[in-house]
KEKE-3310 file (N, C-alpha, C; in steps of 0.2 Angstrom, whole numbers, plus 5000, padded with zeros to 4 digits):
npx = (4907:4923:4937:4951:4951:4958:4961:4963:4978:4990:5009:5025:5040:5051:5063:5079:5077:5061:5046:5046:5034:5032:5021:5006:4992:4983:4972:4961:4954:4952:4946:4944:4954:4960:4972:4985:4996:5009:5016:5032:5043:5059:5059:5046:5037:5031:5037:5036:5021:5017:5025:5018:5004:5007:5012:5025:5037:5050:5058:5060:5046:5030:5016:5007:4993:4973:4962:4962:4957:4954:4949:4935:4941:4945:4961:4971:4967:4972:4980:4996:5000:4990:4986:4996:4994:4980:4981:4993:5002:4994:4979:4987:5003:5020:5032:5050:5059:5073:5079:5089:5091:5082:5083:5089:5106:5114:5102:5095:5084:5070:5067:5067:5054:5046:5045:5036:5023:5024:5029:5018:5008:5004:5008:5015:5032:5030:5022:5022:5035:5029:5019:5027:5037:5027:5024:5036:5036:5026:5027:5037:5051:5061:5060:5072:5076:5074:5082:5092:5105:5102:5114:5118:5109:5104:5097:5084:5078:5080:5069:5060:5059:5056:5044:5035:5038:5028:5019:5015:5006:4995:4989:4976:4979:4994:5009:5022:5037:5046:5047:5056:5066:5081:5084:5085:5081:5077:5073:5064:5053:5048:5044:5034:5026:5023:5016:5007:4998:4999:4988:4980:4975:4974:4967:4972:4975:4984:4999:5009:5023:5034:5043:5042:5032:5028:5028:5018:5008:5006:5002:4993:4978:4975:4982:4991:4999:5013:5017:5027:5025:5010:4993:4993:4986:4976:4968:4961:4971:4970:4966:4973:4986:4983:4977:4983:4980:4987:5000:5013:5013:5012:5023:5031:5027:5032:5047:5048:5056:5053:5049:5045:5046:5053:5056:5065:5066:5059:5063:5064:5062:5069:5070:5066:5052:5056:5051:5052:5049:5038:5034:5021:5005:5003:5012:5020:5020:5033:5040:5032:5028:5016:5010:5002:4997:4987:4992:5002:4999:4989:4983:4978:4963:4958:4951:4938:4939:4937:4925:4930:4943:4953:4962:4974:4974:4974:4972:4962:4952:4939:4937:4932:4922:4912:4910:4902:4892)
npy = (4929:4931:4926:4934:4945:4955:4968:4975:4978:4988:4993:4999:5005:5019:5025:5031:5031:5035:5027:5012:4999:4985:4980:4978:4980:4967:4956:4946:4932:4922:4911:4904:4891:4888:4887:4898:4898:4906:4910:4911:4921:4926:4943:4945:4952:4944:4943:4955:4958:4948:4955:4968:4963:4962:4975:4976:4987:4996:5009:5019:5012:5016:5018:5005:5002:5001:4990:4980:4965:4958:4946:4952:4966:4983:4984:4992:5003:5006:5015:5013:5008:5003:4993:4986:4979:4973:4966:4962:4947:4943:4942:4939:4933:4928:4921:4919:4921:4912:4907:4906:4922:4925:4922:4929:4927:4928:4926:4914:4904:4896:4909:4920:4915:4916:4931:4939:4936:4939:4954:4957:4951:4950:4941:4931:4927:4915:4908:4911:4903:4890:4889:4891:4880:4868:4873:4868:4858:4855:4859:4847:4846:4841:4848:4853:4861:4872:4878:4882:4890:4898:4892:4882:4873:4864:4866:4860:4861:4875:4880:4874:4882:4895:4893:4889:4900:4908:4905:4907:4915:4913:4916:4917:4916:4912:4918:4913:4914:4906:4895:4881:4883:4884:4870:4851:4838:4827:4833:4845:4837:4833:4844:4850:4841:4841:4856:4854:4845:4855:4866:4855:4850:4863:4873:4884:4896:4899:4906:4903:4903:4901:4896:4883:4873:4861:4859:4869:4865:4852:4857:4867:4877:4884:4892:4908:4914:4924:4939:4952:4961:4958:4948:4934:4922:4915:4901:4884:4872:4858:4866:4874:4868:4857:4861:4873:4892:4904:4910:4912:4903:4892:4889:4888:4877:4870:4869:4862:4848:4833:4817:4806:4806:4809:4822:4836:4848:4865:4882:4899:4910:4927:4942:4945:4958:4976:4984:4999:5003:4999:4986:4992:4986:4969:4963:4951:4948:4952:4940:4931:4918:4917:4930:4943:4960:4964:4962:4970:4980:4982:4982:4964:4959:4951:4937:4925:4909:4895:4891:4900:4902:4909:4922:4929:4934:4938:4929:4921:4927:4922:4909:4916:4923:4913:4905:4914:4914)
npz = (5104:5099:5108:5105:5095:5080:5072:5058:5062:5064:5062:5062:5063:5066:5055:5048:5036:5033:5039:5041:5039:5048:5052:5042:5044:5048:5050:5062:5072:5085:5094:5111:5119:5105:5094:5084:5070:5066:5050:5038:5031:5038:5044:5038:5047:5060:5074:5075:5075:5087:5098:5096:5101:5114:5118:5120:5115:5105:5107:5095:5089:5080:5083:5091:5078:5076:5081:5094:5103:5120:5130:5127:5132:5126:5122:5116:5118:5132:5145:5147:5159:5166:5157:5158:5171:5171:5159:5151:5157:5166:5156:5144:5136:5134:5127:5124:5109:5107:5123:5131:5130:5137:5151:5168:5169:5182:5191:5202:5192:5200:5207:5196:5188:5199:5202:5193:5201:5214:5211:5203:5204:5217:5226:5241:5247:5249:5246:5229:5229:5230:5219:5207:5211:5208:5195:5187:5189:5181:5168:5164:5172:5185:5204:5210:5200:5203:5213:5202:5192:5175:5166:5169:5164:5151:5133:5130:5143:5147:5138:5144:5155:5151:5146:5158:5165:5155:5159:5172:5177:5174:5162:5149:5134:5125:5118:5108:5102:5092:5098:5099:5089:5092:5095:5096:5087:5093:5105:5104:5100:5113:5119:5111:5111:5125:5123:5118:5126:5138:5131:5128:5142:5151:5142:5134:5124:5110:5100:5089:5084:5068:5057:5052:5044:5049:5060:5065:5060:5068:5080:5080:5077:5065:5052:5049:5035:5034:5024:5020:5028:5029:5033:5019:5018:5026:5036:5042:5046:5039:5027:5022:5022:5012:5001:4995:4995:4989:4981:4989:4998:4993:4987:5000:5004:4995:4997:5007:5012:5004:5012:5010:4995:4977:4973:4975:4985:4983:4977:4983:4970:4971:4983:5000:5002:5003:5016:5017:5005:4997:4984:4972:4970:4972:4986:4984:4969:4963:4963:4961:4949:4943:4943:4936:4925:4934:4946:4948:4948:4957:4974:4981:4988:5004:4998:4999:4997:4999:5016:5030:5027:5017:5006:5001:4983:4967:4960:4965:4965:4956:4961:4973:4969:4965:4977:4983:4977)
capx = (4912:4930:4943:4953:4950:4961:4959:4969:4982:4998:5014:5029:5046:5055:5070:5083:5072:5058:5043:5045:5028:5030:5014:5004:4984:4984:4965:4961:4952:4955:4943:4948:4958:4962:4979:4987:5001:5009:5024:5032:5051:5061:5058:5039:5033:5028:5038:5034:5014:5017:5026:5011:5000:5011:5013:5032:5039:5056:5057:5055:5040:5026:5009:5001:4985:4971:4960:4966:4948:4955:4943:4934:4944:4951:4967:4973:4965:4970:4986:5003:5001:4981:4987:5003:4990:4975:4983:4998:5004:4987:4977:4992:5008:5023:5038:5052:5063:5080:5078:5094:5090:5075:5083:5094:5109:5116:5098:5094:5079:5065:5065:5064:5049:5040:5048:5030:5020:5027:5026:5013:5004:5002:5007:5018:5035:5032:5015:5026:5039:5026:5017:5034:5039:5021:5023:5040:5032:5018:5033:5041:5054:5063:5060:5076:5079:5071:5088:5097:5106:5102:5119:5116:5101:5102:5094:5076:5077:5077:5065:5054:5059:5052:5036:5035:5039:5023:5011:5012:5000:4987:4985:4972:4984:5002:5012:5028:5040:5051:5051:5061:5071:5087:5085:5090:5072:5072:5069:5059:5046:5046:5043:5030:5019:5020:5015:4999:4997:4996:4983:4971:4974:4972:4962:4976:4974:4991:4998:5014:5027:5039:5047:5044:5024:5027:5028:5012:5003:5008:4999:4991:4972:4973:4989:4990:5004:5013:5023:5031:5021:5004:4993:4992:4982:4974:4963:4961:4976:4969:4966:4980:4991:4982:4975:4987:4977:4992:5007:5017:5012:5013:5032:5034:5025:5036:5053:5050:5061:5049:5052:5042:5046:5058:5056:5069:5063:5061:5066:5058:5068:5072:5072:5058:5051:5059:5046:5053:5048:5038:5033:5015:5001:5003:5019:5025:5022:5040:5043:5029:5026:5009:5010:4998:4997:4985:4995:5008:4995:4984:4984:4970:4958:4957:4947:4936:4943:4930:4922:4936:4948:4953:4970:4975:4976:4969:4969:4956:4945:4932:4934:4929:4913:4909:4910:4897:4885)
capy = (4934:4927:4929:4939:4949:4959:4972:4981:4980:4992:4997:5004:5008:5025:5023:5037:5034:5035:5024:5003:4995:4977:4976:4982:4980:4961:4954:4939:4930:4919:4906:4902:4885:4886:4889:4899:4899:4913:4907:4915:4922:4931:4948:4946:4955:4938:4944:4961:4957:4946:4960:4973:4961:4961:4980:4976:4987:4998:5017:5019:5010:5020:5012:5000:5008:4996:4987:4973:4965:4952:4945:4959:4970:4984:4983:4996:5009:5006:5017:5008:5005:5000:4985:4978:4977:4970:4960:4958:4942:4939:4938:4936:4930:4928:4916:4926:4918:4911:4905:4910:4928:4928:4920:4933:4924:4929:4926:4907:4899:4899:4916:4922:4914:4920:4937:4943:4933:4944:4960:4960:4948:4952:4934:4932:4924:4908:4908:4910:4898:4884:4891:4889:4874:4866:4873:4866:4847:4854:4859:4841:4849:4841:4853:4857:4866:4879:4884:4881:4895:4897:4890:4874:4869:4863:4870:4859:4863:4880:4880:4874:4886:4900:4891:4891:4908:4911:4903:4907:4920:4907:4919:4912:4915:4912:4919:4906:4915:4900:4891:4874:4883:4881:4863:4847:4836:4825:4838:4850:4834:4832:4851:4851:4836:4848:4861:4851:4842:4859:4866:4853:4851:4872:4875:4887:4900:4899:4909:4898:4909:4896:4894:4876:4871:4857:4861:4873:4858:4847:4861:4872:4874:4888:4894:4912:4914:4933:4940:4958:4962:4957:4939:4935:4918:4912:4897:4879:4867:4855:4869:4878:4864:4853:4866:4880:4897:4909:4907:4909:4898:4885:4888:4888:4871:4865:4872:4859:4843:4827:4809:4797:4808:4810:4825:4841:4856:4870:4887:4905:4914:4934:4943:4950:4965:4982:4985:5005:5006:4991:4986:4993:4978:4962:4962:4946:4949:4951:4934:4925:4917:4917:4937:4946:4964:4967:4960:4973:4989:4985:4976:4962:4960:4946:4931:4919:4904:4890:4893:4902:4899:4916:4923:4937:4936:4941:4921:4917:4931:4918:4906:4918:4924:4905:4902:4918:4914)
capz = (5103:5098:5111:5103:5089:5080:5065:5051:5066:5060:5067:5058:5065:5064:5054:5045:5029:5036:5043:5041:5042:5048:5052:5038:5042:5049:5055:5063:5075:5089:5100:5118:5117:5098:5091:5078:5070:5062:5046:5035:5029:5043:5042:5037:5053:5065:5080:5079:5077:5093:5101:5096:5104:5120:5120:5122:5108:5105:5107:5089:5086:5080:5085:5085:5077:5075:5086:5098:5109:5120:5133:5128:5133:5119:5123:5114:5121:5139:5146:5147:5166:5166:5152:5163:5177:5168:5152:5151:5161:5166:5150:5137:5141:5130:5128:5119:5104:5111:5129:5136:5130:5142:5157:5170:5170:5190:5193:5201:5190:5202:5207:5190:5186:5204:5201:5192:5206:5218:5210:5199:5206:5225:5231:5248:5242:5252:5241:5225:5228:5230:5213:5202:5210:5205:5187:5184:5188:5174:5163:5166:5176:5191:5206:5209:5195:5206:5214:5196:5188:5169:5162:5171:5162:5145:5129:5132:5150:5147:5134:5147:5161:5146:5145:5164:5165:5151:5162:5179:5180:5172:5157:5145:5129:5127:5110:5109:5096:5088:5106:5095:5086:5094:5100:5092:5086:5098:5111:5100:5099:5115:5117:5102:5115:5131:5122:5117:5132:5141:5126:5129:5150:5152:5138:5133:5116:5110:5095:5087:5078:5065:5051:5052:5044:5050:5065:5066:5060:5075:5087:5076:5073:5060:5050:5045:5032:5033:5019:5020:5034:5029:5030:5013:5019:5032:5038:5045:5046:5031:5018:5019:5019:5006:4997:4997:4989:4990:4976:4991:5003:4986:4987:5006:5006:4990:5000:5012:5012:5005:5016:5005:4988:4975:4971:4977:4988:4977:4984:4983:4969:4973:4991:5002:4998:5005:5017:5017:4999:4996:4977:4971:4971:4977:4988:4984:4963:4959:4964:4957:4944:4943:4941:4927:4925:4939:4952:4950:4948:4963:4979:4980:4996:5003:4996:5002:4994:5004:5022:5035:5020:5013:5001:4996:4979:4963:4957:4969:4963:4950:4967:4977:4966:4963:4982:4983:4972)
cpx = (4919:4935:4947:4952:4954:4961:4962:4974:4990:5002:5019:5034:5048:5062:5074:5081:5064:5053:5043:5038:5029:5024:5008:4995:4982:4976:4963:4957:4954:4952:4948:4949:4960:4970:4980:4992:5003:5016:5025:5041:5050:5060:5052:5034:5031:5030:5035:5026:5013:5019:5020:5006:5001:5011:5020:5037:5044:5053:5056:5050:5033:5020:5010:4997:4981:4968:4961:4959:4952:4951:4940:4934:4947:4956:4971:4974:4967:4979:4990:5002:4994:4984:4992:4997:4984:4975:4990:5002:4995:4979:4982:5001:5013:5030:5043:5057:5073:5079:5082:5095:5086:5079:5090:5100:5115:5109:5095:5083:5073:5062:5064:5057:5044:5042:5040:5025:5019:5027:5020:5007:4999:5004:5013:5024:5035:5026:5018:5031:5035:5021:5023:5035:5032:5022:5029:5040:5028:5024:5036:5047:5054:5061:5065:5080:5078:5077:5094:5098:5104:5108:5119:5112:5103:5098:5085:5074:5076:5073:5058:5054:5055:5046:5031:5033:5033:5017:5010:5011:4993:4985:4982:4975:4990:5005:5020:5032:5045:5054:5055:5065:5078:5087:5086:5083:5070:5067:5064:5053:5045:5041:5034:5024:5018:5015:5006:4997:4993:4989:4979:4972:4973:4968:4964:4971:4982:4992:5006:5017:5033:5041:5045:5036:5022:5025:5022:5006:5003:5004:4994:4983:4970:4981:4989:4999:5005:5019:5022:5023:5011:5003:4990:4987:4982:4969:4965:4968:4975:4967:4971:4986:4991:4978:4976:4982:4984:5000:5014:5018:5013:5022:5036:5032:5032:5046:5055:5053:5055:5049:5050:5041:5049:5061:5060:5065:5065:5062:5061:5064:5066:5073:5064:5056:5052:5053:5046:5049:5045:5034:5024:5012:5002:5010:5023:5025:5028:5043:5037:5028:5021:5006:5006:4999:4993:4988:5000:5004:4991:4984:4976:4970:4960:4952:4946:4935:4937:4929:4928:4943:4950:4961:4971:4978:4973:4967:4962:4951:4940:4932:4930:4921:4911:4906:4902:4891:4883)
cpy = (4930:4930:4933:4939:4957:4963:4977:4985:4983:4995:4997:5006:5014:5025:5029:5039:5036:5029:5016:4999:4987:4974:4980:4979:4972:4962:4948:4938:4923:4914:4902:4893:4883:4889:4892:4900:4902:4908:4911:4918:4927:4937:4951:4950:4949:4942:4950:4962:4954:4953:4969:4970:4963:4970:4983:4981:4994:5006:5021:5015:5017:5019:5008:5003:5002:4995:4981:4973:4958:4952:4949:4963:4975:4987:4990:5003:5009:5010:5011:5005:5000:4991:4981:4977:4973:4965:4958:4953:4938:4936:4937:4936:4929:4925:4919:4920:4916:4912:4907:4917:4930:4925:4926:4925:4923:4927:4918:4907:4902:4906:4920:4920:4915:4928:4941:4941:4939:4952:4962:4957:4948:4945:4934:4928:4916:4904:4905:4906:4891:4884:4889:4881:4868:4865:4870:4859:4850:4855:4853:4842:4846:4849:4855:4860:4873:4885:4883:4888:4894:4893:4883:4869:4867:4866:4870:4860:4871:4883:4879:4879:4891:4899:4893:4898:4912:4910:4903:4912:4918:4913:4915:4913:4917:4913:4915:4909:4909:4897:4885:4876:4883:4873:4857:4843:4832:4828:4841:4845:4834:4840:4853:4847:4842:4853:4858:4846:4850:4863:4861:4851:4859:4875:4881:4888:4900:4901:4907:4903:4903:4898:4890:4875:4864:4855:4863:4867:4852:4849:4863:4870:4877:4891:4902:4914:4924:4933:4947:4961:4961:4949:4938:4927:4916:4907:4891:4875:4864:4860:4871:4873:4859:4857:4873:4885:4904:4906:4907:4906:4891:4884:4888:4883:4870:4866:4867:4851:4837:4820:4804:4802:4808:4816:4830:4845:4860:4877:4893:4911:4924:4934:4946:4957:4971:4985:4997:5007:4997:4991:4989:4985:4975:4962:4955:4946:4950:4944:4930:4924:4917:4924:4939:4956:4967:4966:4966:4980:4988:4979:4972:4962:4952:4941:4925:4913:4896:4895:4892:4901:4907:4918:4929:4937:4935:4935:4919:4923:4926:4915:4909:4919:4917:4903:4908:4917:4906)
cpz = (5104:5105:5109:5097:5087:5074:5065:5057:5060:5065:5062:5065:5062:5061:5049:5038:5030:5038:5040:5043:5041:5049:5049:5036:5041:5054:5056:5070:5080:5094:5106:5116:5112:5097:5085:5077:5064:5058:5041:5035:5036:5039:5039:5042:5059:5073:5082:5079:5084:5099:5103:5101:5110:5122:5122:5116:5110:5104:5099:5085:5085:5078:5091:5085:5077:5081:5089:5103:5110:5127:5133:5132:5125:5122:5120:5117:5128:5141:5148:5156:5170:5161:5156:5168:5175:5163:5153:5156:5162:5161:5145:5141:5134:5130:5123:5116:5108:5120:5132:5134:5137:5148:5160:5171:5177:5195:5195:5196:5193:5204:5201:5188:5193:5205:5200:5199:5210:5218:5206:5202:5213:5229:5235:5242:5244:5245:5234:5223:5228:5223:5208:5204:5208:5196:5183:5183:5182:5170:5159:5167:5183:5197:5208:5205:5196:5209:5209:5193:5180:5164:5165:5169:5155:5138:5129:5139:5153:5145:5140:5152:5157:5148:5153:5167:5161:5155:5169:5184:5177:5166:5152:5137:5129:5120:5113:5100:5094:5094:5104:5092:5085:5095:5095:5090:5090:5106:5109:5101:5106:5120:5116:5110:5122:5130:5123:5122:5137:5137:5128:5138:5150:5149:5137:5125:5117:5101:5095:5082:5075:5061:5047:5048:5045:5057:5068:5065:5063:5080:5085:5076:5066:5058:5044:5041:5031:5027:5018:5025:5036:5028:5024:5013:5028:5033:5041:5041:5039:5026:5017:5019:5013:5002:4996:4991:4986:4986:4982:4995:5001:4988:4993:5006:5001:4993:5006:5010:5010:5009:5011:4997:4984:4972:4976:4980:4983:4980:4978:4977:4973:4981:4995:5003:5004:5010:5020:5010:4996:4987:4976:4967:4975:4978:4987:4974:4961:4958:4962:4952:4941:4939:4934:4931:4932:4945:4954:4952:4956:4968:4981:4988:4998:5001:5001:4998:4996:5014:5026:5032:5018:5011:4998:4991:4973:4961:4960:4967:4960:4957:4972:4976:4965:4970:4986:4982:4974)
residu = (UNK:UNK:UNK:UNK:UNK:UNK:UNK:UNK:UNK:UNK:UNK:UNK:UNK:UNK:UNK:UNK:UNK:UNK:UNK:UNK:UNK:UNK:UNK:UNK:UNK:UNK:UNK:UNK:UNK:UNK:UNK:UNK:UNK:UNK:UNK:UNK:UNK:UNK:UNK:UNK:UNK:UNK:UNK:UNK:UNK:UNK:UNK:UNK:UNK:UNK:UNK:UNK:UNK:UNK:UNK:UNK:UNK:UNK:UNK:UNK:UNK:UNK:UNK:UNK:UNK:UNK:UNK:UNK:UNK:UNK:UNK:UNK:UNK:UNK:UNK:UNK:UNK:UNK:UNK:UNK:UNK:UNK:UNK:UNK:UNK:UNK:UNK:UNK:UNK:UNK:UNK:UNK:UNK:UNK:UNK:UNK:UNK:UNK:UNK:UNK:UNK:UNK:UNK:UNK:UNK:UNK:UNK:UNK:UNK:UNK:UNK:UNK:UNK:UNK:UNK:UNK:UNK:UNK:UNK:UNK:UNK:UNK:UNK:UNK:UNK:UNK:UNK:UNK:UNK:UNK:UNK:UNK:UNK:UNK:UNK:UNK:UNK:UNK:UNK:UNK:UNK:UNK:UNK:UNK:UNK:UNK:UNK:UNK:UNK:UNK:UNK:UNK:UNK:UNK:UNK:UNK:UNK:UNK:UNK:UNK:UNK:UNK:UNK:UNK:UNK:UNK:UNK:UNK:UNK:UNK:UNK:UNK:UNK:UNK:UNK:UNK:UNK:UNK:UNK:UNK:UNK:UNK:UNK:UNK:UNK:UNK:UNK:UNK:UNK:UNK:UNK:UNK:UNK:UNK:UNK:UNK:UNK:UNK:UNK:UNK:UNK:UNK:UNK:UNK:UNK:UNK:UNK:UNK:UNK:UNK:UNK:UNK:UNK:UNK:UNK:UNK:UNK:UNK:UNK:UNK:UNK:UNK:UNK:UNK:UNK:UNK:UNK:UNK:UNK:UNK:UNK:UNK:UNK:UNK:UNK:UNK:UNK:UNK:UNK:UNK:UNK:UNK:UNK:UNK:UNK:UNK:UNK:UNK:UNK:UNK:UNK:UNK:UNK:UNK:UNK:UNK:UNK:UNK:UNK:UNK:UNK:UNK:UNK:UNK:UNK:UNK:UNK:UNK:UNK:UNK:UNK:UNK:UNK:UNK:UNK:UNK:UNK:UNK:UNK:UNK:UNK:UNK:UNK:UNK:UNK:UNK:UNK:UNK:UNK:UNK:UNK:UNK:UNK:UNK:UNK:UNK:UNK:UNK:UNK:UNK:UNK:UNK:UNK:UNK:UNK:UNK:UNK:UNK:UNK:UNK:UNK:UNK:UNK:UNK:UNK:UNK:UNK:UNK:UNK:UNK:UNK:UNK:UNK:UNK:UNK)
# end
C-alpha cells in the first residue's frame, strides 16, 4: 500500500457567482521516500491541493470531497481536532510559499519553531529548545539563529528556518509550496541540495510545488502536471520530461530558456481557463493546437501512454490501446 493515496480529490471555493473548483478530481499515489512534484501555471490549483491535503483551507472552501489515505489513515474522514492531533505536523507537514509570510515577526526564531513541540507535541521547553537547536545544524543553520528575530536572517536563512519549522515533529511527508522562489540561484541550489540531502538522510516523502521543471527534476521522482485544476499528466521524471504526452506540458517544456540551443522559448498563446465557467472538454483545447472536434465536445480520461506514464488527452487514445493490447 502507497503512502498516500489520494482520489478524485475536489474542493471548490464559494464565490458571488458561484462554486470555483481548483481542484477538480485529482488522483495519485505516493511511496514513502519518493517525491512529487506538482507544476503548472499560477492559478492551476497546486497550493490549494497542497492546502486540501493539510486541511488548512479558507472559510469559503467547500470540501475537500474525495478520499485522502495517508499512512493508512483516511484523513478525510477524521473530525478537525482528531486530524491536528494525529496528522497534521506529525504525519504531513507543510512549508508555506514566501518565507517571511510564515515567520512571527515580534516572535524570536527558535521559539517559533518549538512553538508546536510544546503544544502539540507534549515536550517540556528545555526538551524543545534542544530539539530546534539540533534541527537548525540539520537545516545548516548556525545555532544562534535560535534567538534571531525574522528580519535579521536573510532570504536563504529563512527559507531554511521554514523547512525547520516543517520537520520538527519528524513527519514522514513534507509539502514545500515554491520554497526557491524568492531567492537568488546561488541560494536556491544550495536549497535545492538540502532538500535532497534531507530526502535521502530521513527518508522524507516530499511533495515539491514549482513553476520551475527544472527544478522538480533536481528532487523530484514523479511530475504531475496540473492545468485548471486538474492533472492532465503525470509519471516518472524521464518520461515526462523526455517524452512529454500532454500538448501542454509540450509547451511548458518549450517555454523554458535553452543553454546549449538556438532556439527561442516559445510561450503558451491565450489565458487559463475561467475555472467558474470552465470550457466543455478538454480544459486546456482553446489553446492548443493539436485540438480536433472531440476535444472541445468531451473530456478525455486519462491515458496510459507507457508503464506509470498516463495523459489526459484524447491524442494518446491509439497509444494507449497499443500499450493494452
Amino acid at each position: 500500500m502507497a503512502f498516500l493515496e489520494v482520489e478524485d480529490l475536489r474542493l471548490a471555493y464559494v464565490t458571488d457567482r458561484g462554486l470555483l473548483w481548483a481542484v477538480d478530481g485529482t488522483s495519485f499515489s505516493l511511496e514513502p521516500g519518493e517525491a512529487l512534484g506538482l507544476v503548472g501555471e499560477s492559478g492551476s490549483g497546486k497550493s490549494s491541493l497542497a492546502l486540501a491535503l493539510m486541511r488548512l483551507l479558507p472559510r469559503n472552501a467547500h470540501g475537500p470531497e474525495g478520499v485522502v489515505r495517508m499512512d493508512g489513515i483516511e484523513a478525510l474522514s477524521l473530525g478537525e481536532e482528531e486530524f491536528r492531533r494525529r496528522i497534521r505536523g506529525n504525519v504531513i507537514s507543510m512549508g508555506f510559499q514566501g518565507a517571511m509570510n510564515s515567520l512571527n515577526p515580534v516572535m524570536r526564531v527558535g521559539h517559533q519553531i518549538a512553538e508546536p513541540l510544546m503544544v502539540d507535541g507534549g515536550v517540556s521547553k528545555s526538551e524543545a529548545h534542544a530539539k530546534v537547536r539540533a534541527m537548525l545544524e540539520m537545516v545548516g543553520l548556525p545555532t544562534e539563529v535560535f534567538g534571531r528575530y525574522p528580519h535579521e536572517l536573510s532570504g536563504g536563512m529563512k527559507q531554511r528556518v521554514v523547512i525547520a519549522m516543517a520537520l520538527v515533529r519528524d513527519p514522514k511527508l513534507v509539502v514545500l509550496d515554491e520554497p526557491t522562489s524568492a531567492l537568488d540561484v546561488s541560494v536556491q541550489a544550495q536549497i535545492m541540495n538540502l532538500l535532497k540531502r534531507l530526502k535521502r538522510e530521513l527518508g522524507l516523502s516530499l511533495i515539491f510545488i514549482t513553476h520551475d521543471l527544472a527544478l522538480a527534476s533536481d528532487v523530484c521522482d514523479y511530475i504531475a502536471v496540473i492545468y485548471g485544476g486538474r492533472v492532465v499528466e503525470i509519471g516518472g521524471i524521464e518520461g515526462v520530461l523526455r517524452r512529454p504526452s500532454h500538448p501542454y506540458t509540450e509547451k511548458l517544456l518549450a517555454s523554458a530558456p535553452k543553454l546549449r540551443k538556438s532556439e527561442q522559448p516559445d510561450f503558451i498563446p491565450g489565458a487559463p481557463p475561467d475555472l467558474l465557467d470552465p470550457p466543455a472538454g478538454c480544459r486546456f483545447s482553446p489553446r492548443c493546437s493539436y485540438a480536433t472536434d472531440i476535444c472541445f465536445a468531451e473530456d478525455p480520461p486519462l491515458f496510459t501512454v507507457e508503464t506509470g506514464h498516463t495523459a489526459k488527452c484524447w491524442l494518446r487514445q491509439d497509444a494507449a490501446t497499443e500499450a493494452a493490447d
